[in-house]
C-alpha positions in Angstrom: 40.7 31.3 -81.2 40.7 27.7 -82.4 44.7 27.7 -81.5 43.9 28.7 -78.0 44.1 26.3 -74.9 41.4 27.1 -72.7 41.6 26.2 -68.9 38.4 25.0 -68.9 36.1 24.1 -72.0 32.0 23.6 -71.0 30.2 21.9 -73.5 26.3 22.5 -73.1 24.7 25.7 -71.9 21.7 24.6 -69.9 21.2 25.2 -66.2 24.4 23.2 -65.7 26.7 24.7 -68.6 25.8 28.1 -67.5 26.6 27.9 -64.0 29.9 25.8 -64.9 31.1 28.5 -67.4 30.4 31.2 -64.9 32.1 30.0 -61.8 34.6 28.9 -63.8 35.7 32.0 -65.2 34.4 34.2 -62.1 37.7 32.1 -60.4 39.9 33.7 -63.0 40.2 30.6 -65.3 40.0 31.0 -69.4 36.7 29.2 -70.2 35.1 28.3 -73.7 31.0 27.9 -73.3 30.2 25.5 -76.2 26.4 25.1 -77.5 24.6 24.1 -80.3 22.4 27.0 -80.2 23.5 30.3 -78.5 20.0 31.5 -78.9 18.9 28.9 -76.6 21.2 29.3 -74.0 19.4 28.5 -70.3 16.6 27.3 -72.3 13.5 26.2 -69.6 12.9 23.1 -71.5 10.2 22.1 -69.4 8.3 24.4 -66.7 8.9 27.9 -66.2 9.3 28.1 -62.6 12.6 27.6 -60.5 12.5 26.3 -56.6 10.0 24.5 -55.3 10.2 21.8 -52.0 14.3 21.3 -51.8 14.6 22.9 -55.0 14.2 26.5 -53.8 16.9 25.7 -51.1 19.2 24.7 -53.8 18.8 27.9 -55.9 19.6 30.1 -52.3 22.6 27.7 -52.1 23.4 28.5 -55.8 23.3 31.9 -54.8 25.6 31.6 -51.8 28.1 30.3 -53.1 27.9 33.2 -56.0 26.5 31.3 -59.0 23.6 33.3 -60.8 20.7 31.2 -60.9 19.1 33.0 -58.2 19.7 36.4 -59.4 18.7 35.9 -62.8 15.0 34.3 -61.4 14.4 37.4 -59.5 15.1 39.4 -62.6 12.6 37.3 -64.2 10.3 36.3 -62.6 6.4 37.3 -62.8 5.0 35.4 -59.2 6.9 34.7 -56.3 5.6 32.0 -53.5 7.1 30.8 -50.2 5.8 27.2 -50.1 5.1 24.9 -47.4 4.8 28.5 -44.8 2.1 26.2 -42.7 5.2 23.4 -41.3 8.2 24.8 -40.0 11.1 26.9 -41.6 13.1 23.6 -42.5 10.1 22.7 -45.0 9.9 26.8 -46.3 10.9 26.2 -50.0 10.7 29.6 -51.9 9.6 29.0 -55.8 8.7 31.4 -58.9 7.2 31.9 -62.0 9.4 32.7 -64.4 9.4 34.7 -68.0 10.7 31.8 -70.1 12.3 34.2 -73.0 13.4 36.8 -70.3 15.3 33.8 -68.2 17.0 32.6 -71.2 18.2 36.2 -72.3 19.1 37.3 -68.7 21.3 34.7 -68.7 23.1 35.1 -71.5 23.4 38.4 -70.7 24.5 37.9 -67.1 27.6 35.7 -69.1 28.3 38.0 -71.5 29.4 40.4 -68.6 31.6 37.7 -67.3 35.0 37.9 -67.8 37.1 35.5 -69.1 34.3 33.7 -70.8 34.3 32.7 -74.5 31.3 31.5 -76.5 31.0 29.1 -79.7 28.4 27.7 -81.5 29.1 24.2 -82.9 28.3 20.4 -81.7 31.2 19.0 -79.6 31.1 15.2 -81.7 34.1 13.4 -79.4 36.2 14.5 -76.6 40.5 14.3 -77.3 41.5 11.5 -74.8 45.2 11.0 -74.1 46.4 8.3 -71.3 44.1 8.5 -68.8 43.3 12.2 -69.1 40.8 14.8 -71.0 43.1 17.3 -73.2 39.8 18.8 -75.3 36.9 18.7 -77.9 36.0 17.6 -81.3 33.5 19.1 -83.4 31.2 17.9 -85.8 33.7 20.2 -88.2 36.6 19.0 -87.5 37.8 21.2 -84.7 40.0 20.4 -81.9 40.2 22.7 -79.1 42.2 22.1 -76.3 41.6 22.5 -72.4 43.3 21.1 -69.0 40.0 20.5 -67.8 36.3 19.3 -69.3 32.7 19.9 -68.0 30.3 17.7 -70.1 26.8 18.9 -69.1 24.7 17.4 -72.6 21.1 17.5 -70.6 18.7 15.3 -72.8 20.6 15.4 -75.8 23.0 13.0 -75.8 21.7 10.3 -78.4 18.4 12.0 -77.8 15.2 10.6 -79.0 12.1 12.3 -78.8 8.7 10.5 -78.5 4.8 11.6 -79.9 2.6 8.7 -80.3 3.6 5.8 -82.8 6.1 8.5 -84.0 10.0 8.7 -82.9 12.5 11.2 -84.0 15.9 12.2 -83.1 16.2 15.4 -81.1 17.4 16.9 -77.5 14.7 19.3 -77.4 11.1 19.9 -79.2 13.1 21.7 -82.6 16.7 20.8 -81.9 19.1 18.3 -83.1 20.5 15.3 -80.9 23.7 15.3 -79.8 26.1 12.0 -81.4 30.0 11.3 -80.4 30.2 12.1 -76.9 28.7 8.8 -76.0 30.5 6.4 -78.0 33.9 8.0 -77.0 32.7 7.5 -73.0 32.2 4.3 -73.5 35.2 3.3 -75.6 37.0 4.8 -72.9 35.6 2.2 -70.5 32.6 3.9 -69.1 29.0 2.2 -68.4 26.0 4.1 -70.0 22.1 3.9 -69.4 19.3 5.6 -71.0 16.9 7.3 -69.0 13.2 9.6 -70.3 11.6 12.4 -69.4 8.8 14.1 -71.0 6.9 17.4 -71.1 2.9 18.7 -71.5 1.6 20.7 -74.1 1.8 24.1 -74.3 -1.3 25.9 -75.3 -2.7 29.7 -76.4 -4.2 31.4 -73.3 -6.4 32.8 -75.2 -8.1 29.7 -76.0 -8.6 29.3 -72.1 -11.8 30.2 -70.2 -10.0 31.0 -67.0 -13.8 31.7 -64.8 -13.8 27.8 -65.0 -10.7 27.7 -63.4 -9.4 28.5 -59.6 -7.3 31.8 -59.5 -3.7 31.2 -58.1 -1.7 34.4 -56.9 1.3 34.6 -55.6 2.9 35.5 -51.9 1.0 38.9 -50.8 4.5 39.7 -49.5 6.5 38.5 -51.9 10.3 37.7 -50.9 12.9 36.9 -53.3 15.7 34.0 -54.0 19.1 36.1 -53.8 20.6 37.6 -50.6 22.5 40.1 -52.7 20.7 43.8 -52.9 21.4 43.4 -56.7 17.4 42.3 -57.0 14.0 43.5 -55.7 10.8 41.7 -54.5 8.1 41.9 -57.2 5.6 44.6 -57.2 3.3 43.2 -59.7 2.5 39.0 -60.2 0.8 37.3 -62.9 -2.2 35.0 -61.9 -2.1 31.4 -62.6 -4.9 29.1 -62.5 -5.9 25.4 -61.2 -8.4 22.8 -62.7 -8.8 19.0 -62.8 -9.0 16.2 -65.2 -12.0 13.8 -65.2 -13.0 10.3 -66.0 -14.1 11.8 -69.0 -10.8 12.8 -69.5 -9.4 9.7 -68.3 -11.6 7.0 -70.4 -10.2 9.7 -73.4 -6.3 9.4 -72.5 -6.6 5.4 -72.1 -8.1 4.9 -75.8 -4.8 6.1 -77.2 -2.3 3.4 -74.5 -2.2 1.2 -77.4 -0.5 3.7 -79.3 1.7 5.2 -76.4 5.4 4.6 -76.8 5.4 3.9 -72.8 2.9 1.4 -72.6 3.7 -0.5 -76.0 7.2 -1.4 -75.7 9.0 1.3 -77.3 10.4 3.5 -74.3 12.1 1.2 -72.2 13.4 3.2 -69.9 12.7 4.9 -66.5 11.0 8.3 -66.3 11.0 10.4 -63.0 9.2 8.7 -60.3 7.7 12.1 -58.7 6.5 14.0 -62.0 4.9 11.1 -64.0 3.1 11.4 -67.3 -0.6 12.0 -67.0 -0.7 8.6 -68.6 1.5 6.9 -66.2 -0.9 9.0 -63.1 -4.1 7.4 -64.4 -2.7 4.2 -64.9 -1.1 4.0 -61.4 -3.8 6.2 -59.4 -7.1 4.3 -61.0 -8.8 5.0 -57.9 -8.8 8.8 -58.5 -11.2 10.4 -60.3 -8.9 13.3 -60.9 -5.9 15.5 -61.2 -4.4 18.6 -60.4 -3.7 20.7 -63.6 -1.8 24.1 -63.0 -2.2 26.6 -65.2 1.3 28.5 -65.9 2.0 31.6 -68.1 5.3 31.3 -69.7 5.9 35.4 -69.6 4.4 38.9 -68.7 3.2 39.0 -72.0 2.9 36.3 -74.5 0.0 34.2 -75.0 1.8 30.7 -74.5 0.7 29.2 -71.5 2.3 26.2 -69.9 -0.2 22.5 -68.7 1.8 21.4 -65.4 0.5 17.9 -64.6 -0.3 16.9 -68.1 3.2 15.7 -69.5 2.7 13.1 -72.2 3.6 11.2 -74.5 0.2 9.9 -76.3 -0.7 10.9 -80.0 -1.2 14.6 -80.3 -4.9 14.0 -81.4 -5.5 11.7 -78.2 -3.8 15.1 -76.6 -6.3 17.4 -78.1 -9.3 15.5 -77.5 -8.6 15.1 -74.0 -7.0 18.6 -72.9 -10.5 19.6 -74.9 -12.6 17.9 -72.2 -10.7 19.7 -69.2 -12.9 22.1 -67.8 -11.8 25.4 -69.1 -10.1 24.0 -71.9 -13.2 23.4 -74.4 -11.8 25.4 -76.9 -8.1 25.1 -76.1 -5.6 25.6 -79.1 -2.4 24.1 -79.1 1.0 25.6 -79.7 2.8 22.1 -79.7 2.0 18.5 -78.4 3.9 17.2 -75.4 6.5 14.4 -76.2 8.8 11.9 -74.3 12.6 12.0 -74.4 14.7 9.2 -74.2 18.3 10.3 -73.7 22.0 8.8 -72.6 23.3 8.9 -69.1 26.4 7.6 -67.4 25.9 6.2 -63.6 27.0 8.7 -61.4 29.0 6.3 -59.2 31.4 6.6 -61.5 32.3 10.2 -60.2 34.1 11.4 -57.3 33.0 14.4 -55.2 34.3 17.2 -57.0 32.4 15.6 -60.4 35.5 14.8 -61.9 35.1 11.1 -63.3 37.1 8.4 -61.7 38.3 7.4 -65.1 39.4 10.3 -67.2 41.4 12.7 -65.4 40.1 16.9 -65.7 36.8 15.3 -67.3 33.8 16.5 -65.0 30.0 15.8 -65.2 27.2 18.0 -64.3 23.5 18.0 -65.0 21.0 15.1 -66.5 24.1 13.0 -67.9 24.8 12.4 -64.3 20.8 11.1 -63.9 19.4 13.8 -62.0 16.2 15.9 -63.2 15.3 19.1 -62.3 17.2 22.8 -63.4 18.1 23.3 -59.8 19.7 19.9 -59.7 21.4 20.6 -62.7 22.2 24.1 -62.0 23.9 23.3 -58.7 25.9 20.0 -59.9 27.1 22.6 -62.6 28.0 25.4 -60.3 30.5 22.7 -58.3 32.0 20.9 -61.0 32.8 24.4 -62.8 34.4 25.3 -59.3 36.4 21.9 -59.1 37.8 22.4 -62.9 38.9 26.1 -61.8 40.6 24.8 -58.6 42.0 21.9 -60.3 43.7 24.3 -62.9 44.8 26.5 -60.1 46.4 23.5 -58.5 44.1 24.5 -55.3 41.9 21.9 -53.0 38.8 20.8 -54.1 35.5 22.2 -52.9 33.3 19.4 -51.4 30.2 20.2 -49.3 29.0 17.7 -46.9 25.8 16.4 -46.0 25.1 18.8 -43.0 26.5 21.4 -45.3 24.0 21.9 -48.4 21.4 20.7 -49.9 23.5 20.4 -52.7 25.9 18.2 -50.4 23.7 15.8 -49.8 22.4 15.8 -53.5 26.2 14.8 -54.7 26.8 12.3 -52.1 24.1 10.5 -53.4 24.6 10.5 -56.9 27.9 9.1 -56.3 27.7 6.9 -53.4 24.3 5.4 -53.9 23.6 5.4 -57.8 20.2 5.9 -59.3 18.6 4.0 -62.1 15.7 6.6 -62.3 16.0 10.6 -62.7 17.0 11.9 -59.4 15.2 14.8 -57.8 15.9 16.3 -54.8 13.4 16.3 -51.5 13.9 17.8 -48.2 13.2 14.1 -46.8 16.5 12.8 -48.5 18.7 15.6 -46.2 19.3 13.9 -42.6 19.7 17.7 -41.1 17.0 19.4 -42.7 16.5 22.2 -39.9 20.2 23.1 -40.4 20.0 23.3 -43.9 16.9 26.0 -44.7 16.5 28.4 -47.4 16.7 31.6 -44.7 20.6 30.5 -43.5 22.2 29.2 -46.9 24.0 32.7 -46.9 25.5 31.7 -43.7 26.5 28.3 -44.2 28.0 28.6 -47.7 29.1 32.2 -48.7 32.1 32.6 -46.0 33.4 29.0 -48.0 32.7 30.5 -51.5 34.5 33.8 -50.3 37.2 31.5 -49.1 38.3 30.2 -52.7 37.5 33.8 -54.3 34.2 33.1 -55.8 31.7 34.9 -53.2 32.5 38.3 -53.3 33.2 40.4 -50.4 30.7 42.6 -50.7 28.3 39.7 -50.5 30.6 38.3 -47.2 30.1 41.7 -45.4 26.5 41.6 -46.0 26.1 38.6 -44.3 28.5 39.2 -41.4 26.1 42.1 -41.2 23.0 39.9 -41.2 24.2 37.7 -39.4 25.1 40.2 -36.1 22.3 42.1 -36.2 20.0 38.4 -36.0 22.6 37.5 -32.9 22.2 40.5 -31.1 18.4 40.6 -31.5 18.4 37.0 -29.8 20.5 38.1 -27.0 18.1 40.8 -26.5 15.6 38.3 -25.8 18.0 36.6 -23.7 18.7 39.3 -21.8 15.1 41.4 -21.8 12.3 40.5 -19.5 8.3 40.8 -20.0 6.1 42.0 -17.2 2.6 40.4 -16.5 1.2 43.8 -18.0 2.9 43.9 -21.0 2.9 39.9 -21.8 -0.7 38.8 -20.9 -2.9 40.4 -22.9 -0.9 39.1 -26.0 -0.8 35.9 -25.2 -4.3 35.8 -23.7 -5.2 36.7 -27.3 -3.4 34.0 -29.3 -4.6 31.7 -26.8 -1.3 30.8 -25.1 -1.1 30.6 -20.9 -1.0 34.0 -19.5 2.4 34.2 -17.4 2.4 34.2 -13.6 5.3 36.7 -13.1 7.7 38.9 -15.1 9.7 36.3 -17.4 12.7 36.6 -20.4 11.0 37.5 -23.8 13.5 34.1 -25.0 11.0 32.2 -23.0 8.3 33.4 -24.3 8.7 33.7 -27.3 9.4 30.0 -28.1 6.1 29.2 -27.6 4.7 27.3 -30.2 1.2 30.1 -30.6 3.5 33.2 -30.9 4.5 33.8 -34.4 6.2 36.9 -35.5 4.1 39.5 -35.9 2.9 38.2 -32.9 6.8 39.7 -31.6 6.0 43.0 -33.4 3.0 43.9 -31.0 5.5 44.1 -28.1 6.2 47.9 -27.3 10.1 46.6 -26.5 10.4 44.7 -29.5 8.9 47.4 -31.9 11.1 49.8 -30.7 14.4 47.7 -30.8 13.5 46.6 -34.5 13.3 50.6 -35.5 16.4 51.9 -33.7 18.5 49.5 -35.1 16.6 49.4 -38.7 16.0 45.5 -38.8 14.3 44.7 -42.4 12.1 41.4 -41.8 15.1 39.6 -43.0 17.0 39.5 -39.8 13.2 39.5 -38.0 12.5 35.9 -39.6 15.9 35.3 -39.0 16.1 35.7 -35.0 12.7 34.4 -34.9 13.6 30.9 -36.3 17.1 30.9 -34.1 14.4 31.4 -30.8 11.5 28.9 -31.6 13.6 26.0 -33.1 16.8 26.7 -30.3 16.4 23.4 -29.2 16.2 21.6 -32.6 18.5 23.0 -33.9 21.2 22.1 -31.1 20.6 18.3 -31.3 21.2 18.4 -35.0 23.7 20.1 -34.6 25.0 17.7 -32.2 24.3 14.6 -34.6 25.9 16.4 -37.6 29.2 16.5 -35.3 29.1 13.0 -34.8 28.8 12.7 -38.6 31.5 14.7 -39.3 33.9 12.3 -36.8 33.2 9.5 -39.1 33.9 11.9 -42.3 37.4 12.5 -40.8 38.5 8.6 -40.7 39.6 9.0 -44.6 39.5 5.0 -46.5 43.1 4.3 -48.0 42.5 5.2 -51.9 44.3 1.6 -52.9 42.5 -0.4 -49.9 41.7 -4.1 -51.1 38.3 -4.8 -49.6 38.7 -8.6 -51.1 41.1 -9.3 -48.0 38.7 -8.7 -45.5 37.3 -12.2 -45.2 34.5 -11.6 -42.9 32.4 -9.0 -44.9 29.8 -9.8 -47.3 30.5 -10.5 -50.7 27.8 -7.7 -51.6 29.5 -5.1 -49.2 33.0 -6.0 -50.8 31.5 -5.7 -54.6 30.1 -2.3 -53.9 32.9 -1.1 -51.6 35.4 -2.2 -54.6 33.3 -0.4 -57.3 32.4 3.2 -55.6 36.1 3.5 -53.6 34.2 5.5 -50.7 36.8 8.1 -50.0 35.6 8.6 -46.1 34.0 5.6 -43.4 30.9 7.8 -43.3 30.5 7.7 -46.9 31.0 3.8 -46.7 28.0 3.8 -44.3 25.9 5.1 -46.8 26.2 2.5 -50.2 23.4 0.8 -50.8 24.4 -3.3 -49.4 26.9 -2.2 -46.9 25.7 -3.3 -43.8 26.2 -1.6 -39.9 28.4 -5.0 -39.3 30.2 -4.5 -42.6 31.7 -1.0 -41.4 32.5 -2.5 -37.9 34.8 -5.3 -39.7 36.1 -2.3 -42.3 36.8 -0.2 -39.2 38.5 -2.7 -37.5 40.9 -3.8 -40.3 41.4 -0.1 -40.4 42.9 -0.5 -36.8 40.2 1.4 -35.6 
């Protein structure tokens, strides 16, 4: 094996690795999946729950384009909720609760059935650099192993250091060793480094809890599911979790120990997610509130383990104990293990280009929290593309880039490397410019014909959305096409409290009213019947709907997208010298020089480059 040259080599087997490997070798490329741990492969470090606001978008992208992340949360999951139902379907953001050990062994799994796909269980200690390009791996035994193509995706455990109170220790993970080599060879090499921290709550016996203190949580009555493939099934049964509050009992508790907190006496000195702080960061930041959410999350269908969301930390474990101990419910909680801090290496993700393959070393790709995201979905998705861009690179094929009107997962990329971040990045529907374009009901539509396109999407999973897709057409045109007499229309709307209709009018019409929702659509004799004789699941109901109400929307976003997409198309030289342009700032030239924006749009976008700035590039451009 060790003799071997592997097209691609993936070192790490988080939600990044694992996608990487799989599309990798699902595009017919020999791929070697290196871990430190194959018993923790797809390990949910931190909550066990995938999608949420944007992030459930990004797992139906995942699933698209044919990664597995989607699949193997339906397989696991024990509650299923469509968030945000109240606001329309651009803001829909499917989530679940998933079995942490079943996740992790689904997974692994799900790769052992891929073909092509080699495992090995050893730290990668330094990467095998030669001119300007990646040629392999090093490991802490002395290994080389050699690849035309590298996907680092090292999650928290690059130089990892792991934070409880006064006391530090190496680790990537609560358990695990740190990860040293990779690090110092990146920057030899001439790249930039930061360190960045994340952290995690304790996890606790439920049957220390007193849930009748506590407000019940269920999931979705309906439940739906993440992947558009019939390889899953909506849940029959959920788990319950629960909700409670912290207090200023709690609080006057929690600040007794900020003396001792490695955030708040000097020793973590770097930036922690803005929008998931420590519970010691909310209360010193919020003082005005009294309180704090708390969900109460079972990690599984049936262990006892149950996870504190909203109470990451990094305080003593005894300052820990005695305050979780004064959360209602929690009286007589017992601990499984403390919540800690992580501090951990990154590189600045301007240092990339689209694909994920770094500017510096060609065939080298990053994916995942070394690029300064948070989040498995972020991860996931960076490591679905960037194991697709090795496998096309290899195959001496065009890259894969999605653009900002695209995905979800566009728009994520395009950040990361055109704008930076000095804090973990996690993805909102606010950061996506066409957000009614991009929901979680059409990702099959916008992505899977692309995926199919470079052999990753199966056709199987094409037809069934060609399918879809007609049959949520022709129901519109129906609409279009199908009028509604005073009889049939008025004593529906009368009900829902809409303007009865003066004469017979097209069901397109009426239905866009802002009152008439879709089982509202179902009480229609016409529509009932339509739905049955041409055996529409609510799928392509939900579908049709949205494509009626929000016509109008959508069409101007469309409209702006296609102006976007003209300013994609006026491509930057790649050897342009920004310093001759006398009239732009010095700011706009710096950052211009640095990022090397492939396209003007992109350009548009840095951070310091003003509107002006892009008129002078244009017009030295002879535009």
């Amino acid at each position: 094996m060790f003799l071997e040259k592997y097209d691609v080599i993936v070192v790490g087997a988080g939600h990044a690795g694992c996608e990487a490997a799989a599309s990798a070798a699902n595009l017919g490329c020999s791929t070697l999946l290196v871990t430190m741990s194959l018993q923790n492969i797809a390990q949910m470090s931190c909550n066990p729950a995938m999608g949420g606001i944007a992030k459930g978008q990004i797992v139906r992208e995942i699933d698209a384009l044919g990664g597995y992340s989607g699949i193997v949360s339906d397989k696991t999951a024990i509650q299923f909720k469509m968030l945000n139902k109240s606001k329309g379907p651009a803001m829909w953001s499917p989530r679940v609760q998933s079995d942490r050990m079943r996740f992790s062994e689904e997974w692994r799994l799900m790769l052992e059935r891929t073909p092509n796909l080699d495992f090995y269980q050893e730290m990668v200690s330094g990467l095998i650099l030669k001119n300007g390009k990646i040629e392999g791996v090093k490991t802490a035994l002395g290994l080389e192993i050699k690849a035309s193509t590298v996907v680092l995706t090292n999650g928290t455990f690059l130089n990892g250091l792991i934070h409880i109170g006064d006391k530090q220790f190496g680790g990537g993970r609560a358990g695990e060793s740190a990860s040293y080599g990779i690090t110092e060879d990146l920057v030899n090499a001439g790249f930039e480094a930061g360190r960045m921290k994340t952290g995690t709550p304790p996890r606790v016996d439920g049957r220390s809890l007193d849930y009748s203190k506590m407000r019940e949580e269920p999931g979705d009555v309906n439940p739906d599911k993440f992947s558009y493939s019939d390889e899953t099934q909506p849940l029959k049964e959920q788990r319950l979790c629960h909700m409670t509050y912290t207090s200023l009992e709690v609080h006057d508790i929690l600040r007794e120990g900020f003396d001792r907190s490695p955030m708040f006496n000097g020793r973590i000195k770097s930036l922690g997610p803005r929008y998931c702080p420590s519970i010691e960061d909310k209360i010193n930041r919020f003082a005005d509130k009294d309180r704090h959410q708390l969900f109460i999350e079972p990690e599984g269908w049936n262990t006892v383990e149950v996870y504190v969301n909203g109470f990451s930390t990094s305080l003593p474990e005894d300052v820990q104990f005695k305050a979780l101990r004064s959360v209602a419910g929690f009286e007589k909680v017992k601990f499984f293990r403390p919540g800690y801090a992580i501090e951990y290496d990154y590189f600045p993700p301007t240092q990339l280009k689209h694909t994920l393959e770094t500017k510096l070393v060609e065939g080298l790709y990053f994916a995942g929290q070394i690029n300064g995201t948070t989040g498995y979905e972020e991860a996931a998705s960076q490591g679905l593309m960037a194991g697709i861009n090795a496998a096309l690179k290899v195959k001496e094929q065009e890259p894969m880039i999605l653009k900002r009107n695209e995905a979800y997962i566009g728009v994520l990329i395009d950040d990361l490397i055109t704008k930076g971040t000095e804090e973990p990045y996690r993805m909102f529907t606010s950061r996506a410019e066409y957000r009614i374009l991009l929901r979680q009901d059409n990702a099959d539509y916008r992505l899977t014909p692309k995926s199919h396109a470079i052999g990753l999407a199966s056709e199987k999973r094409l037809i069934r959305m060609e399918q879809k897709f007609a049959a949520s057409e022709a129901m519109v045109n129906y609409f279009k096409d199908t009028s509604l007499t005073m009889a049939e229309a008025n004593p529906i709307l009368v009900e829902k409290g809409s303007s009865p209709i003066i004469q017979s009018d097209k069901m397109f019409k009426i239905f866009s009213r802002p009152h008439i929702e879709l089982d509202d659509f179902m009480k229609f004799e016409k529509v009932k019947n339509y739905a049955q004789e041409h055996q529409l699941d609510r799928e392509i109901l939900e579908q049709a709907e949205i494509q009626v109400k929000y016509s109008g929307y959508i069409e101007k976003e469309r409209n702006n997208a296609d102006k976007l997409i003209r300013l994609e198309d006026l491509k930057i030289p790649v050897d342009f010298d920004y310093n001759q342009i006398k009239s732009m700032s010095i700011e706009a030239k710096q950052k211009l020089s640095k990022i090397r924006p492939v396209t003007i749009s992109q350009a548009s976008r840095i951070s310091g480059v003003s509107p002006s700035d892009i008129s002078v590039l244009l017009i030295y451009m002879g535009r």
